[in-house]
C-alpha positions, 0 to 999 in steps of 0.5 A: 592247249595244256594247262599246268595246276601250278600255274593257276594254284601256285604263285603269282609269278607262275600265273603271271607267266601263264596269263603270257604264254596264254595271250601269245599263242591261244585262241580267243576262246581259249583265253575266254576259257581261261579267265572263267577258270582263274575267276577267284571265288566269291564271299559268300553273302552274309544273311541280312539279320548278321549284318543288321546285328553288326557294329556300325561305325559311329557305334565304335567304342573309340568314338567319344560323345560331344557335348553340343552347345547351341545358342538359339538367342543371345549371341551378337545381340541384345536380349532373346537369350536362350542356350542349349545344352545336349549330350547324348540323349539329354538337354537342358536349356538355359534362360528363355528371353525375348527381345524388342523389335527393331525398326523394321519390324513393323507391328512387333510387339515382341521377337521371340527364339526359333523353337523347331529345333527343341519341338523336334527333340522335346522328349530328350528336354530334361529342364529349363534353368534361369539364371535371373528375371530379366524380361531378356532372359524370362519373356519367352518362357509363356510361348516356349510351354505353349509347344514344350511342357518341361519343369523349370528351375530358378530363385525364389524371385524369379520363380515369382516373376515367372509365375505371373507371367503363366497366370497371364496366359494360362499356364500355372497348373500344366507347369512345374516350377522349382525353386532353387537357393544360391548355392543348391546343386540340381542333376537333370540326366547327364548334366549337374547345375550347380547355382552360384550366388551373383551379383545384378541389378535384379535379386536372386541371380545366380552363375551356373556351373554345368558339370558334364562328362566331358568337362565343366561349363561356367555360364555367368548369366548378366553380373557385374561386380559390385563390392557395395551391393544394396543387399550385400551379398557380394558374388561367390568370387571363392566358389568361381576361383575353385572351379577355375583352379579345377579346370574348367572346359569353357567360360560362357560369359556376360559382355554387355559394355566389356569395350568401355574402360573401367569398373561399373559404379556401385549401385549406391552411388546412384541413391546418392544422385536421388537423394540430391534431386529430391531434397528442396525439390518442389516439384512432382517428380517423375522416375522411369527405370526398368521395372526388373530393377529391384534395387534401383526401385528400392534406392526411389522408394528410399529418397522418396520416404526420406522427402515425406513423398507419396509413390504412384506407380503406372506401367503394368510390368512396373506394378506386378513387379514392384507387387511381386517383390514386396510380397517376397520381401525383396523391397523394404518399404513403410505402410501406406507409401504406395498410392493408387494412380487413380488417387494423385489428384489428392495430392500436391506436386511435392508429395508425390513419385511416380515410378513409371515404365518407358525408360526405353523409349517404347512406344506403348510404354506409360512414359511415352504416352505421358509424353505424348499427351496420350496417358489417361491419368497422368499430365505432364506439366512444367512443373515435373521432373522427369528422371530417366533412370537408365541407358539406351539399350543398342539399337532404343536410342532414337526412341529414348531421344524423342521422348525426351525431346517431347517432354521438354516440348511440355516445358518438363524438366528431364533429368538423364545419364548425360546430365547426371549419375542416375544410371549404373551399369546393370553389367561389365565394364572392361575391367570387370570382363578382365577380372571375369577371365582371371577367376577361370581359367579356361580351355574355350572362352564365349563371348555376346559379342565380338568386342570382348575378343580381346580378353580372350581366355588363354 
């Protein structure tokens, strides 16, 4: 058969035609022929170093890079708070909390964040930032540096709480600590902190403003408003309502009582209460409260000075606490206030205060075992007071009911926030969480809880 150069070089009518012409009349070999012949040739392949060296598709410089935040704790729940925060080849973390176990848990003393995911990535870690010293955002701190060694950053207290948990385990010499004041600004890689003064029932707490490439994050820690604090330092509304008229990218917020209506009471309101048991009281009084809360241990020693009473102290948390604070000169109190435990035998029932733990209801705590019959120093009589000075966290209320059930058994007068105002809130009413959208105006609004929805951010 004759073949035409045209119609294998030329246009792709031509080839069409031939490819007929060919189907019609030759033979199979002839078409096999053909086909080889009309085969366009190959590229030829590139050596392996050029393709290596060439751009790969995440690499495209149109691609922007995301800033990632992951919660490892904190979120729809109560306690464990911990977020991390990654761009590009930085971290930074944000508290380090624990929780308590719940009622399957049987044996637990303590519930703990999953770490894989930052002992995989723990030399892209650049620091740990605690906005305060809760047990909820500080307990986990010992176990995280057991498996990552990174330098942490807090306030002048919480820095001194911090510390005597690493000297219990051991920790102090490997660890960097450093103290930060409301207001200073820390840069860690590609993140700039800036600590912003708040408000909480603890001294020392801060809001964070994380400044990224991408936009800035405001991460409220635990606050609430309160315009009367013990210590007068109001919340840094100014500095917050800057940053919102700047623009900021997302609003990461406290939510801990946003459903209930209204603003939290003043923390003073509650001295106020104390003042009213104590005075003409003739028996010995015993207060439970959480031992982070500075102020309300304050407003205590307050009404207990103001009754010429002694104070005995019995929970080991409550006692470095309160140790903690006075050293730092967070709680003003007279010379030879504070008693030793071992030493209230000395005393009548109406000299004397005991501040205790256990207003949780745990099960190992000092005001349960005082309950219980089993603490070895101090007997509950029905010539006590027993003062509750706090809620139930979700999830405690069982606990909290049986030992108040328990020392009522005793024949112990119980005071608790059912039956009179010996408890504020430590966070936001729903008033507060409204107030908290207004001062930053946001393009992402997170919430603990699903409850919040409602004040979403627009």
């Amino acid at each position: 058969m004759e073949r035409k150069k045209e119609g294998f070089m030329g246009s792709r009518e031509n080839r069409n035609r031939t490819r007929t012409t060919v189907k019609k009349e030759g033979n199979k070999e002839q078409r096999n022929e053909i086909k080889r012949n009309t085969r366009m040739p190959r590229k030829p392949r590139e050596p392996m170093a050029k393709r290596e060296n060439a751009p790969r598709k995440e690499d495209s410089i149109f691609k922007k890079n995301k800033l990632k935040i992951i919660p490892l704790g904190g979120l729809q729940e109560v306690g464990k708070n911990i977020t991390v925060f990654e761009y590009e080849n930085d971290i930074i973390l944000v508290d380090c909390g624990v929780s308590f176990p719940e009622d399957d848990m049987l044996g637990i003393d303590l519930v703990i964040p999953d770490f894989t995911y930052l002992v995989k990535n723990k030399d892209r870690i650049r620091g740990l930032v605690i906005t305060h010293g809760h047990e909820d955002h500080i307990g986990s701190i010992p176990y995280f540096l057991k498996q990552v060694n990174v330098p942490i950053y807090a306030t002048k207290l919480t820095v001194g709480l911090i510390k005597n948990k690493l000297e219990e385990h051991r920790l102090t010499k490997q660890t960097k600590m450093h103290t930060v004041k409301q207001g200073d600004t820390v840069e860690l890689g590609k993140f700039k902190i800036e600590f912003i003064k708040s408000c909480h029932s603890i001294p020392d707490a801060v809001a964070l403003a994380i400044h990224t490439p991408v936009g800035v994050i405001v991460h409220t820690g635990d606050f609430k408003i309160d315009y009367t604090p013990i210590n007068d330092d109001t919340m840094d509304f100014g500095r917050l309502a800057e940053l919102g008229n700047q623009g900021v990218l997302a609003l990461m917020s406290d939510s801990t009582n946003a459903e209930r209506k209204g603003y939290t009471m003043s923390e003073r309101t509650v001295g106020e209460v104390f003042d009213k048991l104590f005075i003409n009281c003739k028996k010995r009084i015993v207060v439970a409260t959480f031992a982070s809360n500075v102020y309300r241990i304050q407003q205590i020693v307050n009404s207990a000075v103001a009754n010429n009473r002694k104070i005995a102290v019995s929970g080991r948390s409550m006692v470095n606490m309160i140790e903690t604070a006075m050293e730092l000169g967070y709680i003003d109190v007279p010379k030879n206030v504070f008693i030793d435990i071992d030493m209230i035998g000395n005393y009548t029932d109406e000299q004397l205060v005991i501040i205790t733990t256990g207003s949780q209801g745990e099960p190992m705590s000092a005001l349960t075992r005082m309950a219980t019959g089993e603490h070895k120093k101090v007997h509950i009589s029905a010539n006590d007071l027993v003062i509750i000075s706090a809620t139930p966290i979700p999830g405690n209320e069982k606990f909290v009911a049986k030992v108040i059930d328990d020392l009522m058994k005793i024949g112990a007068e119980v005071v608790y926030s059912s039956l009179a105002d010996i408890h504020v809130s430590r966070t936001c009413l729903s008033r507060r969480a409204k107030v908290d959208a207004s001062f930053s105006k946001t393009k992402i609004f997170y919430s603990s809880t699903w409850r919040i929805s409602s004040f979403n951010c627009t």
